[in-house]
C-alpha positions in Angstrom: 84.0 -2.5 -13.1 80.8 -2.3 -11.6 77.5 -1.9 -13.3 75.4 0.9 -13.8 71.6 1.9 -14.1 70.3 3.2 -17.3 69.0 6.8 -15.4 72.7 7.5 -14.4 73.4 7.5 -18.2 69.6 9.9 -19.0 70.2 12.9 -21.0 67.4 15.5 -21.6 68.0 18.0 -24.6 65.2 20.5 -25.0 65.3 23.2 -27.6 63.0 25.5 -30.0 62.9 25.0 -33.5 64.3 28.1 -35.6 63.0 29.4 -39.2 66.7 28.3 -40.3 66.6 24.4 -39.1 63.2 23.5 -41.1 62.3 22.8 -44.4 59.7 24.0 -47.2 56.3 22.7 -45.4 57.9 24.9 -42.0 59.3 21.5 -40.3 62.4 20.6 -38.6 64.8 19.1 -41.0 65.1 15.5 -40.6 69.2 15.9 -40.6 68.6 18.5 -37.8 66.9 16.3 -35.8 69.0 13.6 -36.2 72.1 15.9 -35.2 70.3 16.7 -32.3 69.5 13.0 -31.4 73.2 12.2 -31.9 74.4 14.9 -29.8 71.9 13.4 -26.4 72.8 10.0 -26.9 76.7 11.0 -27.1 76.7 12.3 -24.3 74.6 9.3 -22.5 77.1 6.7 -23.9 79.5 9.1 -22.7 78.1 9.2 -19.1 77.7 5.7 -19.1 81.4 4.7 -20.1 83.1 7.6 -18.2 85.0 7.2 -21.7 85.5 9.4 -25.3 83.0 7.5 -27.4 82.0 7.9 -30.9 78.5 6.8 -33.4 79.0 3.6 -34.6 75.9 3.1 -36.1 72.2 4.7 -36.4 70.0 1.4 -36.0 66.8 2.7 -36.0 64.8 6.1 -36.9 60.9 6.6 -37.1 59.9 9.8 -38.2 56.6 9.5 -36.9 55.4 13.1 -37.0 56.3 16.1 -38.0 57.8 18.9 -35.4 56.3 22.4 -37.0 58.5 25.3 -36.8 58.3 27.2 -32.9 57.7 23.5 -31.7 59.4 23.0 -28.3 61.6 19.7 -28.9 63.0 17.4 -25.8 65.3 14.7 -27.0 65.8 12.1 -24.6 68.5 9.7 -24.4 69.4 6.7 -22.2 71.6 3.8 -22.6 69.8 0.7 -22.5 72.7 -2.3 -22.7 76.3 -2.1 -22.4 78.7 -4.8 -24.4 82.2 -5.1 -24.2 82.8 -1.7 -25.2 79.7 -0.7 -27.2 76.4 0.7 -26.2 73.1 0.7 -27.4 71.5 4.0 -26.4 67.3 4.4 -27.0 66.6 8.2 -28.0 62.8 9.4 -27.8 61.6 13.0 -28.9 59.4 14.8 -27.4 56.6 18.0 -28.6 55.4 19.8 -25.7 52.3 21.8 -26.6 53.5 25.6 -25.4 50.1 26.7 -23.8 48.9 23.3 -21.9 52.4 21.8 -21.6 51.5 18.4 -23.0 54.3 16.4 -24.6 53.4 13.9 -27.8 55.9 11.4 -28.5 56.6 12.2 -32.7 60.0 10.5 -33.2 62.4 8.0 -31.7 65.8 6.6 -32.6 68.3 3.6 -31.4 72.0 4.4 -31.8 75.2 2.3 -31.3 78.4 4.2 -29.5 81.9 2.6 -28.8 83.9 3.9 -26.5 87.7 4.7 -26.9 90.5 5.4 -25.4 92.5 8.6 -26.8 94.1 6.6 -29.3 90.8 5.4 -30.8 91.1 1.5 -29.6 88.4 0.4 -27.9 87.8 0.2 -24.4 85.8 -1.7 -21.8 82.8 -0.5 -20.4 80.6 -1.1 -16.9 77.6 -3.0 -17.7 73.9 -2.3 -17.4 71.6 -2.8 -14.7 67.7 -2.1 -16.0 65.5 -0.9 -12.7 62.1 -0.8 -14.5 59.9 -2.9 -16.7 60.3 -0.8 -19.9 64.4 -0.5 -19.1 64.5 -4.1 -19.4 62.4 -5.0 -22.5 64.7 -2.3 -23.7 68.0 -4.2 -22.1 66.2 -7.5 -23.3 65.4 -6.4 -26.8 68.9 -4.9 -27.2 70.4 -8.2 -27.4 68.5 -9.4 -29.7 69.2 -6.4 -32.3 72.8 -6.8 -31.9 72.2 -10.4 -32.5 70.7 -9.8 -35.9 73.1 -6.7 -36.8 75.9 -9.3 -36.4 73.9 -12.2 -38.4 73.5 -9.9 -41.3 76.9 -8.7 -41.2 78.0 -12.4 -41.4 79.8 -11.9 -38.1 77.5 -14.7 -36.6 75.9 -17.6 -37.5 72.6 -17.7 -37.4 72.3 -20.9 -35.0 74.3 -18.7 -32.8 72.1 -15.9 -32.5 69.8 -18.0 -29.4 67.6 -15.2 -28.3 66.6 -14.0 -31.6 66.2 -17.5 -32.8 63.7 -17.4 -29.0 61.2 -15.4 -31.0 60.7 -17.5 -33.8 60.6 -21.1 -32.1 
């Protein structure tokens, strides 16, 4: 199987935000968002794997600013390491200002898929290949959080874990 490059898996979402997906204070509910962020990395894992995949887990979320009601909303989504059959894919949300066309960075998101085959087993996928600097502190980094995911879960023994044990030696 051969590898693949983290822009053959990008996936740009951009939407408005409705009077019906925000909350009291006139922002986007944080489950809508999240929704939304699920739906663009899905579809990255699923263009990466050529494969059915499904959420296996929701690593990381930062809220870091509110997105106001009428806000113009990209979600990005690129895979950023391949396993043997799971993927992590980095998700990063965009504002774009609607009368200078600026775009603010105000949440991001890491999210684990597995891909399956149609009975639900899973299924080998290609590899990554990073082509720029930030693809592979993101490919780098990866590692490292699936590392400590499986050291928590008591899948791994913490001696094990050599590149996140890197950091702290």
């Amino acid at each position: 199987m051969e590898a693949r490059y983290p822009s053959e898996s990008r996936t740009i979402l951009t939407d408005l935000v409705l009077p019906g997906e925000t909350n009291p204070l006139n922002n986007l509910f944080g489950g809508e968002l999240l929704a939304r962020m699920d739906r663009a990395a899905g579809i990255a894992a699923g263009r990466h794997s050529r494969r059915i995949v499904v959420t296996a887990s929701v690593n990381h979320v930062a809220f870091s600013k509110a997105i106001p009601l009428g806000s113009v909303v990209t979600v990005e989504a690129k895979v950023s390491r391949a396993f043997k059959s799971s993927m992590e894919v980095v998700i990063d949300v965009w504002i774009e200002d609607r009368q200078s066309g600026d775009k603010t960075k105000a949440n991001e998101a890491i999210y684990t898929f597995v891909a399956v085959n149609e009975s639900g087993a899973p299924v080998s996928i290609p590899q990554i290949k990073p082509e720029t600097e930030l693809e592979q502190q993101r490919y780098d980094a990866a590692l490292r959080r699936k590392q400590l995911s499986l050291v928590l879960a008591g899948k791994m023994k913490p001696d094990d874990a050599t590149e996140l044990k890197a950091l702290f030696t």
